[in-house]
KEPA-919945 format. One line per 10 residues: for each residue x, y, z of C-alpha. Coordinates in nm, 4 decimals, always signed. Example, Ala and Ser with C-alpha at 12.3 -4.5 7.8 and 13.67 -1.06 7.14 Angstrom:
// residues 2
+1.2300 -0.4500 +0.7800  +1.3670 -0.1060 +0.7140
// end
This chain:
// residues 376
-0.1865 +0.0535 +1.7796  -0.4120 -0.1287 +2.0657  -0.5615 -0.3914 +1.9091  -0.9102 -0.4041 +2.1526  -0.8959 +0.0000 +2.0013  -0.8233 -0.1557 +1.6226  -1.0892 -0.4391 +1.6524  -1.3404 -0.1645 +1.8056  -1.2634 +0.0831 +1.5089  -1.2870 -0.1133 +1.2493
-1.6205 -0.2934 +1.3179  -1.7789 +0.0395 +1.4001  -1.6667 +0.1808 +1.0681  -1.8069 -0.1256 +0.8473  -2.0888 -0.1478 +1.0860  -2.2488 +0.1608 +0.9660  -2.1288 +0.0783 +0.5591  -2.3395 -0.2025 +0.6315  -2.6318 -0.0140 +0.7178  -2.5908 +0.1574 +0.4487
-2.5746 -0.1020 +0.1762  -2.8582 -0.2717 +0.4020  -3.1045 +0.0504 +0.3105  -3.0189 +0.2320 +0.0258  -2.9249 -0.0692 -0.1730  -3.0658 -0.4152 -0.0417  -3.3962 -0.2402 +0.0596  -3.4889 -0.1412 -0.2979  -3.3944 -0.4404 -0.4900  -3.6661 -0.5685 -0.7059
-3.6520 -0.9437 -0.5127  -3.8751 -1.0669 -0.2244  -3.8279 -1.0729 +0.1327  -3.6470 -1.4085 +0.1639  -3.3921 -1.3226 -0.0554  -3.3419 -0.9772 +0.1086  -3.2955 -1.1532 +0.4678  -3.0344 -1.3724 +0.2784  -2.8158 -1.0676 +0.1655  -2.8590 -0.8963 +0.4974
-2.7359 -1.2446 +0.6547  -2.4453 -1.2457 +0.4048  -2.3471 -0.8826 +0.5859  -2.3782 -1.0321 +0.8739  -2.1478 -1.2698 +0.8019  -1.9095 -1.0329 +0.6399  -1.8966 -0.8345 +0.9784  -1.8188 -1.1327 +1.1319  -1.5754 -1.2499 +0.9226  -1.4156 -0.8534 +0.9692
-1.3787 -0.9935 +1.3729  -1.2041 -1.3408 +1.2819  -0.9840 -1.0833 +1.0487  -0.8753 -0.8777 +1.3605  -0.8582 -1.1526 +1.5856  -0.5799 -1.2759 +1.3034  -0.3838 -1.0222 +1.3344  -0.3325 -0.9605 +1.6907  -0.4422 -1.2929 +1.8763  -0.5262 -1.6762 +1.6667
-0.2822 -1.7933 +1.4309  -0.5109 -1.9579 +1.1814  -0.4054 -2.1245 +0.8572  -0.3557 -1.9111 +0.5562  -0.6444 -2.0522 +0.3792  -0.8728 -1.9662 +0.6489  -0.7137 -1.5855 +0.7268  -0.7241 -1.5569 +0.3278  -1.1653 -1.6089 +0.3443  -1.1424 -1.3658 +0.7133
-0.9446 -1.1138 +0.5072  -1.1878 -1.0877 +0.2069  -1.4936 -0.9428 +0.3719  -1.3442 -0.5815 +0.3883  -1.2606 -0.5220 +0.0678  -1.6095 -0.6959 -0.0338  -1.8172 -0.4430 +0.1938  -1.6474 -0.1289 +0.0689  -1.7075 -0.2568 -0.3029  -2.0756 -0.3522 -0.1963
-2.0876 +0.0329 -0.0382  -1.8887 +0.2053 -0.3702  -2.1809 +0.0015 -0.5571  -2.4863 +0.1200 -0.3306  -2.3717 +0.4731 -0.3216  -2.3402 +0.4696 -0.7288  -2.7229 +0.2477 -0.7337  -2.8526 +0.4879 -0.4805  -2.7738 +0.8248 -0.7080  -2.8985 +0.6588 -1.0701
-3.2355 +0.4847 -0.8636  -3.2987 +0.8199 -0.7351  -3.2585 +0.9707 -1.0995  -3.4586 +0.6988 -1.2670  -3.7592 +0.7834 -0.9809  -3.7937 +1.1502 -1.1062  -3.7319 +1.1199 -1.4537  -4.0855 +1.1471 -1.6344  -4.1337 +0.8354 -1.8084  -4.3878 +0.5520 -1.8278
-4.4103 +0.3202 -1.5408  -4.3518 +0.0468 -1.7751  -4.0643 +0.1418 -1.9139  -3.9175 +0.2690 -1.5653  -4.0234 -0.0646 -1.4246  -3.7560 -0.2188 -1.6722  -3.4824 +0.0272 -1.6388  -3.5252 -0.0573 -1.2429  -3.5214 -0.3805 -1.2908  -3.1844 -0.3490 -1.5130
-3.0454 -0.1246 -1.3083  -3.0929 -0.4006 -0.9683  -2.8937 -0.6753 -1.1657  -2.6579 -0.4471 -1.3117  -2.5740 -0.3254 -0.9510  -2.5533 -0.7129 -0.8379  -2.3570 -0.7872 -1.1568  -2.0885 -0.4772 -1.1357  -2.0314 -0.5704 -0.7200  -1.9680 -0.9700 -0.7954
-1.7199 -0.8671 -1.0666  -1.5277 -0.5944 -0.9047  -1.4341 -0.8241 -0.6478  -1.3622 -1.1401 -0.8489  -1.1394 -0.8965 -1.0471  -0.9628 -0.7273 -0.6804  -0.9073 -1.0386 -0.6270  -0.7552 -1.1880 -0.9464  -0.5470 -0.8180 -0.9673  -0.3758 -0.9111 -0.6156
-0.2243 -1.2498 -0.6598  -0.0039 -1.0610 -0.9870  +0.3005 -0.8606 -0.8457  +0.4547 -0.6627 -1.1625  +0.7718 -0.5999 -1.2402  +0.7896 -0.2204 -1.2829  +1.0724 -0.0715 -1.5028  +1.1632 +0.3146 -1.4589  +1.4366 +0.5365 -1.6227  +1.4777 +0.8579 -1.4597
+1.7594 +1.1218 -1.5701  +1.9740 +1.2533 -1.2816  +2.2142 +1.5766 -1.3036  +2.5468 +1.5053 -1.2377  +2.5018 +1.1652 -1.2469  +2.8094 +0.9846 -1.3878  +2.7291 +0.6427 -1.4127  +2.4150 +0.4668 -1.4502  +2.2786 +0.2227 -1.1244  +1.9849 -0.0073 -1.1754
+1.8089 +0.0455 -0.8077  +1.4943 -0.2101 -0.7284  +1.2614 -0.0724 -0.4807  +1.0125 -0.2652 -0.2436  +0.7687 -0.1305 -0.0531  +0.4522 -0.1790 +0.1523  +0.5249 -0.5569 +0.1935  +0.3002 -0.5626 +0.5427  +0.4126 -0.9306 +0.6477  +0.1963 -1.1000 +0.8085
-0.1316 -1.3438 +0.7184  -0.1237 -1.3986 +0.3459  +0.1874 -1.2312 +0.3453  +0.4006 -1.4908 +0.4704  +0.7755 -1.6839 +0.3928  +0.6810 -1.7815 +0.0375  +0.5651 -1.5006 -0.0983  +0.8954 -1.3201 +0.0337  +1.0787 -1.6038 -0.1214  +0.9110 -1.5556 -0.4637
+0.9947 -1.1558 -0.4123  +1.3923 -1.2323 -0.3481  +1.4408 -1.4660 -0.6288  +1.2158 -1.2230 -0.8782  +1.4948 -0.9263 -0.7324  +1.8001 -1.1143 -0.7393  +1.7301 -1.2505 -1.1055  +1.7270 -0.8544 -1.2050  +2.0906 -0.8049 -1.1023  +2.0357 -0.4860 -0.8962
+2.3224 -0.2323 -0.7882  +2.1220 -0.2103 -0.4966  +1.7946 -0.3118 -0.3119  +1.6066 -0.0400 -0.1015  +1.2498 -0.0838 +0.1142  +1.0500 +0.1922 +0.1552  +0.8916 +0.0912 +0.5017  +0.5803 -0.1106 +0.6241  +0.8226 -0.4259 +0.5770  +0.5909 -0.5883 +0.9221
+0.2265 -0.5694 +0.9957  +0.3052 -0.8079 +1.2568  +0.4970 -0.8103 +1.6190  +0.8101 -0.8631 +1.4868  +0.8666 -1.2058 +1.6842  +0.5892 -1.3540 +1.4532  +0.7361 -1.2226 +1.1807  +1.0436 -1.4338 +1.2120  +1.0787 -1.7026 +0.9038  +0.8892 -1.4692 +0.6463
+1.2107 -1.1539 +0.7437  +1.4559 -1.4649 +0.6846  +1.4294 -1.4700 +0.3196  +1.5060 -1.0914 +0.3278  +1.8846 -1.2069 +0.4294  +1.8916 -1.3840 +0.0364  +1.8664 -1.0608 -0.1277  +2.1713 -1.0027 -0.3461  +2.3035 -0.6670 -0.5305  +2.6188 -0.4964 -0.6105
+2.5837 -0.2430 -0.2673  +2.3395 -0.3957 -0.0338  +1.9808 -0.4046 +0.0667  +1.8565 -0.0390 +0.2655  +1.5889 -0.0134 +0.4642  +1.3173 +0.2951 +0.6104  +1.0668 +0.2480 +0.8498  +0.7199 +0.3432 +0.7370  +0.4083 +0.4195 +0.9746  +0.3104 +0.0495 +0.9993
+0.6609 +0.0204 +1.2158  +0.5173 +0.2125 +1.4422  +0.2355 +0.0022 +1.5487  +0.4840 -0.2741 +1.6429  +0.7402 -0.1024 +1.8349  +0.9849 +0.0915 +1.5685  +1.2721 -0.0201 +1.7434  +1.2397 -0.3838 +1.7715  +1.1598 -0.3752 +1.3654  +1.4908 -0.1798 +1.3490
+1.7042 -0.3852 +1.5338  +1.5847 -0.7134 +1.3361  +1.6026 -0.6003 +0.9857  +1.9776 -0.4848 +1.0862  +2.0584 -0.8566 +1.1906  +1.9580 -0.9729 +0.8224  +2.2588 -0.7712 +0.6578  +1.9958 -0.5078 +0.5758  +2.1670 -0.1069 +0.6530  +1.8659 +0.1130 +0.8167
+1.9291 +0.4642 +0.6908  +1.8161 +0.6610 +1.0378  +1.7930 +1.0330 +0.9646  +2.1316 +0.9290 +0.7752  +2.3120 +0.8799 +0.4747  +2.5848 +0.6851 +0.2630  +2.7838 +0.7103 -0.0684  +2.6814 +0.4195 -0.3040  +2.9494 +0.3916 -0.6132  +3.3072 +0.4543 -0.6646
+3.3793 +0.7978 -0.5419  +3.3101 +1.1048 -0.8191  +3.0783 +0.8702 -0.9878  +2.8263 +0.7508 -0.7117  +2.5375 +0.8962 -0.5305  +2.4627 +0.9943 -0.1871  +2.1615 +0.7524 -0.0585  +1.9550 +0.9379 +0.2396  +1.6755 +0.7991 +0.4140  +1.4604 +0.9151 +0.7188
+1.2431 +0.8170 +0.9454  +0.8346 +0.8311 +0.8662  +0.6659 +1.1009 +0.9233  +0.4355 +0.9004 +1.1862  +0.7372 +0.9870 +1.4627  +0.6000 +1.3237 +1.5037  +0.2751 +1.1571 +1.6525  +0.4532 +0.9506 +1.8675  +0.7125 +1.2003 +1.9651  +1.0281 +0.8933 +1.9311
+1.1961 +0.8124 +1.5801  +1.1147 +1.1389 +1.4259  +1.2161 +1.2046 +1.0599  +1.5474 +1.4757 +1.0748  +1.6320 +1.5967 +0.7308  +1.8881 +1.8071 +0.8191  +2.0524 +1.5141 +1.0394  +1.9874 +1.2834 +0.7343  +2.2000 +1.5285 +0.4609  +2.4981 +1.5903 +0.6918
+2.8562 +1.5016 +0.5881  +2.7003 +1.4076 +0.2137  +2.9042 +1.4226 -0.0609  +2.7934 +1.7712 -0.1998  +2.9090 +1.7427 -0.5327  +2.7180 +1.4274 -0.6066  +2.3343 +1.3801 -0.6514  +2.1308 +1.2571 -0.3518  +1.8259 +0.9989 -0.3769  +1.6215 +0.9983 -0.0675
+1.4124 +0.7377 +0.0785  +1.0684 +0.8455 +0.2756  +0.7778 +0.6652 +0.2879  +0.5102 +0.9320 +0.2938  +0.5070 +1.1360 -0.0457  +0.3980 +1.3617 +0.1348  +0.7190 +1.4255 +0.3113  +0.8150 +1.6166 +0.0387  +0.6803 +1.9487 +0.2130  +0.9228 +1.8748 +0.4480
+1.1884 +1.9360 +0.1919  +1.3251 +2.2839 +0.0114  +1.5262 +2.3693 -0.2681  +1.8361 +2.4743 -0.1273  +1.8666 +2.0709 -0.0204  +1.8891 +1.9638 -0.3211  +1.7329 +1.6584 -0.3593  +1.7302 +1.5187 -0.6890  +1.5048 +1.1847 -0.6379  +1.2572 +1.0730 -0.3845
+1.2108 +0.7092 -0.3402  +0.8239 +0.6737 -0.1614  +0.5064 +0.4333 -0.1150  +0.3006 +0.4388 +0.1372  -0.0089 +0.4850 -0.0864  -0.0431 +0.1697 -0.2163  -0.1654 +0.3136 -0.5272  -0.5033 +0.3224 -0.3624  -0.5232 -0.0561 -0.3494  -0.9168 -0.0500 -0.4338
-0.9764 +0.2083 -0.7136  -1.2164 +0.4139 -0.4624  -0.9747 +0.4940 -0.2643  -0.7589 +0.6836 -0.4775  -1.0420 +0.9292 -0.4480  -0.9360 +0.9498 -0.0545  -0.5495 +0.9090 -0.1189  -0.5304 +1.2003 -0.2876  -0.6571 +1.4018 -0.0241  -0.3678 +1.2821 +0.1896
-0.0843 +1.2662 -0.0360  +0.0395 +1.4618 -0.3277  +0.0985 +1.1792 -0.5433  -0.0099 +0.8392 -0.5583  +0.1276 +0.6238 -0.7615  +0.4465 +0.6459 -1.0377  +0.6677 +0.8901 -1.1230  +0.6547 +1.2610 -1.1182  +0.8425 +1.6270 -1.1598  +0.7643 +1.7808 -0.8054
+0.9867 +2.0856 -0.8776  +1.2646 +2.1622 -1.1776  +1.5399 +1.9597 -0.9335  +1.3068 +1.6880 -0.7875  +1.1512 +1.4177 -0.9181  +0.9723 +1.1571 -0.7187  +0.8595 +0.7792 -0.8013  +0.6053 +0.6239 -0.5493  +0.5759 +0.2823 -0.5450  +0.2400 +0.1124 -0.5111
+0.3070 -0.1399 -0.2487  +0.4634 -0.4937 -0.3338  +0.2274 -0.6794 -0.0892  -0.1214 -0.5409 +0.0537  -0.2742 -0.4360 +0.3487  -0.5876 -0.5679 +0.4920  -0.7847 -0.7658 +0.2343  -0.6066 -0.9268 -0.0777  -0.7637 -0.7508 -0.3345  -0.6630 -0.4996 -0.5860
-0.8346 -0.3280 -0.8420  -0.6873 -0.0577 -1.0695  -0.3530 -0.0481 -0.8767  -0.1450 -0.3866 -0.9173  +0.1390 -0.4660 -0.6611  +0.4909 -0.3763 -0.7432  +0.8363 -0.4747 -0.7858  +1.0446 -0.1532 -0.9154  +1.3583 -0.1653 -1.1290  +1.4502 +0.2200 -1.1381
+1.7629 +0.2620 -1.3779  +1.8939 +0.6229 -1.2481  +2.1435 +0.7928 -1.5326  +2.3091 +1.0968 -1.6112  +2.0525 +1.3931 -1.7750  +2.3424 +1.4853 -2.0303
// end
């Protein structure tokens, strides 16, 4: 993505959130004028600090401490908007409900520092949610499975900023201590040009399991020219499934492993997800896991393929809880594990690192442990 086309988006989009928040909710607190040129100050700031963000990611290497503060004003202006949208409809309520101005006086006044109040602890919470990655555990029955495999999934890592060598060092140790068969990533591994990304991709090479470390590229690969990413991740010992496949396990008691590309390719017309390509020469009597990044990539898929498990993220679980709302409009699941059809099941992880601001609220970062075993 052009980052002069990035910067310009994004300040454009929290631009008019601010204006917003600046009428409907700052405009009809019950506090003087001072204090109302402080908070509209404080959104300036914010949009500022949205700038420094963007100017992080593509141009001024700036000390984590400092990109951590740069990073926090987006998620604090869309939790200052979700606020002033839900202050907006119960101030409007409360103004034509018949009542006596006294006692409508104090249910505004409540409802101004409950609106303060709710903001200031939704994002000390986000916050507090996104320095905790869990460790997720997951038992899914396979048919025709004939041996059990412990799989752990990462996903949505987006190095870069906060996300930098030592949190992938706390990651590999926190993996390797669960004794996988296997490690897979579901894509956006880099949110970064993949020559800044160099020490924090490093630790990747530590990861230790039975049958290796696999690897998909999501959309965010895109953004930083796919094939660089690709080339990288293959010199850390990590395979990149490409509209492929391989057996994992001793033959008549393994699984076929697919993955393909994201289904961003088809916008870019290069590295274009291939199903077909990706199932050809698999072992048909054994079960097939695929990776894709998009849940959504499921439509891609029919019966007749047989897939029994899809390994996804891309969703991030919504990150903020508002944005489930918009998630689900998108994809057809968003977070955990689900029966898509009587053959396929799909788990979608909700992102191991985060994307933009490090918050979180309602949807905690994830390490997965999936223990795949026969349905008999």
């Amino acid at each position: 993505m052009n980052p002069f086309l990035f910067t310009f988006a994004l300040l454009a989009a929290f631009s008019l959130l601010n204006i917003y928040i600046s009428k409907r909710l700052i405009a009809h607190l019950s506090i003087s004028d001072k204090s109302k040129q402080k908070l509209r100050l404080f959104l300036y700031l914010n949009l500022f600090g949205i700038f420094l963000y963007s100017m992080g990611r593509y141009y001024i290497d700036f000390p984590n401490w400092l990109y951590f503060l740069f990073s926090l004003p987006i998620g604090v202006v869309f939790l200052l908007f979700c606020t002033a949208i839900l202050y907006d409809i119960f101030r409007v309520a409360l103004k034509y409900t018949p009542m006596q101005d006294k006692r409508r006086n104090f249910f505004k006044s409540s409802l101004d520092i409950g609106a303060v109040v709710t903001a200031s602890a939704l994002t000390a919470r986000s916050i507090y949610e996104a320095r905790t990655v869990e460790l997720e555990h997951v038992d899914v029955k396979i048919e025709g499975l004939q041996k059990g495999y412990k799989i752990l999934q990462l996903s949505d890592i987006h190095i870069g900023g906060l996300i930098d060598a030592s949190f992938l060092k706390g990651i590999v140790a926190r993996v390797n201590a669960c004794e996988p068969d296997l490690v897979v990533i579901t894509g956006d591994l880099v949110d970064i040009a993949v020559e800044k990304a160099e020490a924090p991709l490093e630790e990747l090479r530590h990861l230790s399991s039975k049958y290796g470390t696999y690897f998909i590229v999501g959309n965010h690969e895109y953004f930083h020219e796919v094939g660089k990413v690709i080339e990288r991740v293959k010199t850390l010992g990590i395979r990149v499934l490409e509209n492929e496949n391989v057996y994992i396990g001793d033959k008549g008691e393994g699984f076929n492993l697919a993955g393909v590309h994201d289904l961003f390719g088809y916008r870019v017309l290069k590295y274009m997800p291939d199903i077909k390509k990706a199932l050809k020469n698999r072992e048909e009597n054994a079960p097939t896991v695929l990776l894709a990044h998009q849940p959504k990539f499921l439509e891609e898929l029919h019966d007749s393929q047989k897939i029994d498990l899809v390994l996804s993220g891309h969703t991030h679980g919504g990150q903020l809880l508002p944005f489930k709302l918009l998630v689900k409009l998108q994809q057809p699941y968003i977070s955990g594990l689900h029966q898509h059809t009587p053959k396929t099941q799909i788990y979608v992880n909700k992102g191991t690192g985060f994307w933009g601001p490090p918050m979180r609220l309602g949807a905690s970062a994830e390490i997965t442990e999936i223990n795949i075993s026969s349905s008999v």
